[in-house]
N, C-alpha and C positions, 0 to 999 in steps of 0.2 A: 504494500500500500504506500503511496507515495502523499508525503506531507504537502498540506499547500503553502504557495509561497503567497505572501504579503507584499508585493513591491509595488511599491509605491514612486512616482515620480521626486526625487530628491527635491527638483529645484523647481514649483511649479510654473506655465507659461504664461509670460507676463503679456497682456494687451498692448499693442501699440500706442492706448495713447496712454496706459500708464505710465510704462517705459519711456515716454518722451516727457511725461510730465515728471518723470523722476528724472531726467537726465538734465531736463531745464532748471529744477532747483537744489541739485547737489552737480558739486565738484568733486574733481579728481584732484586732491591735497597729497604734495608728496612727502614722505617723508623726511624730516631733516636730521641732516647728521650729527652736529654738534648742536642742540637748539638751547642748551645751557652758555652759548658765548655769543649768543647774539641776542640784541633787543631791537623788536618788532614795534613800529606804530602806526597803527591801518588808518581808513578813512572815517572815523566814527565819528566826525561832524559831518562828513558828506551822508552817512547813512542815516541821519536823523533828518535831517532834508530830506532825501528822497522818500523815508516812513511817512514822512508828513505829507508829503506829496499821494504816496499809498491810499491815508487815511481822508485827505480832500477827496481823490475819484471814486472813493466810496459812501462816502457822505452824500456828495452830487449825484450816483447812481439810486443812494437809496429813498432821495430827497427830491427826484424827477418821478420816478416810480411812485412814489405818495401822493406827488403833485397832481399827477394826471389820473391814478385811480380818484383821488376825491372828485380832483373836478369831471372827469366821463362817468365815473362808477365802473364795475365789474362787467355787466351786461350792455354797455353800451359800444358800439361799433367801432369807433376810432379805439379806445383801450384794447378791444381784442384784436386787432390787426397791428398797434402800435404801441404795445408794451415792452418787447424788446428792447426797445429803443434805448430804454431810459438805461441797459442792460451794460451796452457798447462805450461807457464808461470806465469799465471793468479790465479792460486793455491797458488801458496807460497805468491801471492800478497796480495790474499784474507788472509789467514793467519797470516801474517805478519797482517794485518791493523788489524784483529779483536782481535789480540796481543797487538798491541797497545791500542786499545779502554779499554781492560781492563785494560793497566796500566793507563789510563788516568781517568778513573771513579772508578778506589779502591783505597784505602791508601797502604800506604807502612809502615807508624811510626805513629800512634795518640797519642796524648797525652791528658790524660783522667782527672778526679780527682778522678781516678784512680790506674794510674799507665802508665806508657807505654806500647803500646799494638804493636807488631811488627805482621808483618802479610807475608810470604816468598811468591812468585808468583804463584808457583804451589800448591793446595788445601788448600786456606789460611784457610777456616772456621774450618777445619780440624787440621792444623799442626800453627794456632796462639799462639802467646807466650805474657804472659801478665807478665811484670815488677811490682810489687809494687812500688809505692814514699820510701815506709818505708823501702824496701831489698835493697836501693841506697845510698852506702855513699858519695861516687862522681862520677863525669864525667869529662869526656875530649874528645874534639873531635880536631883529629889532622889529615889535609889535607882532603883524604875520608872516615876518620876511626870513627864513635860514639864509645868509652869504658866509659862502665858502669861497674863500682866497684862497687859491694858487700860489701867490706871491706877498712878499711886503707892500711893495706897493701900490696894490689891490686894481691891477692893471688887466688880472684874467681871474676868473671863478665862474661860480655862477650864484644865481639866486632863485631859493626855490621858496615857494606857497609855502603857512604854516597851515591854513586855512581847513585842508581838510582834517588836521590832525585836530582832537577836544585841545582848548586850550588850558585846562589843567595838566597836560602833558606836555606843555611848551618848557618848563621847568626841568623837568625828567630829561628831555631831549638835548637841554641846553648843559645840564651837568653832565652825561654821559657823552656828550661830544668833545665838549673842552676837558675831560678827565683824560679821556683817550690820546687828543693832542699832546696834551703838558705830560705825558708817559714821553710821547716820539720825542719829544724836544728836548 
């Protein structure tokens, strides 16, 4: 007599548009290898903006759709041909959030041992810019501006946004940069 077997599908099959609605709101995050000697600071004033932005196209979505059932009612002809409508706000909401997610799960500035690693919003892995410690003779960061000189006589650097970063972390950013200089120096 022979036992039966119980086999079941390991991994069961995901729908298409699950699988694409999972693939829209997760990333593929890599590992990092030493992540004890670097410090990360993402866009988490840009992503409080775009939440905000999230929670307007849904206010307005849900706040058109009240509008026009009070004023046609449920049974009335334009409501039932024309209530999607209020719906197709829901777009930019979606957008917006999943704009946000990525500023809230990438860096904006790491500081590596290194160099500084700047990373712009649109195709970071692409368009990243990596500082040396050693091509930095000073810095300054005044209100939302990081300037990193090149030289003494502040003839080449560059100057980046502090903007996206909270500005309670301008502090943080400001001692861990100039700590790392006054080491090289």
């Amino acid at each position: 007599m022979t036992e039966p077997t119980d086999k079941q599908d390991p991994a069961p099959k995901k729908t298409p548009i699950l699988r694409r609605l999972r693939e829209l709101f997760s990333t593929n995050t890599k590992a990092v290898a030493e992540p004890e000697k670097e410090i990360r600071f993402t866009r988490s004033a840009q992503a409080t903006f775009f939440l905000i932005l999230t929670v307007l196209c849904i206010v307005l979505c849900i706040s058109s759709l009240f509008c026009i059932y009070v004023n046609w009612g449920p049974w009335h002809y334009d409501f039932k041909e024309n209530w999607w409508m209020s719906l197709l706000a829901l777009i930019p909401a979606l957008i917006f959030f999943r704009i946000a997610v990525h500023c809230i799960r990438h860096a904006y500035i790491i500081l590596t041992p290194m160099g500084v690693e700047i990373f712009p919003l649109i195709k970071p892995q692409k368009n990243l810019q990596v500082i040396f410690w050693s091509d930095i003779d000073h810095v300054e960061i005044d209100r939302s501006l990081l300037k990193i000189h090149y030289n003494a006589e502040e003839t080449a650097g560059i100057i980046l946004s502090l903007k996206p970063i909270s500005k309670s972390n301008y502090p943080l950013l400001e001692k861990a940069i100039l700590g790392r200089i006054s080491r090289n120096n």
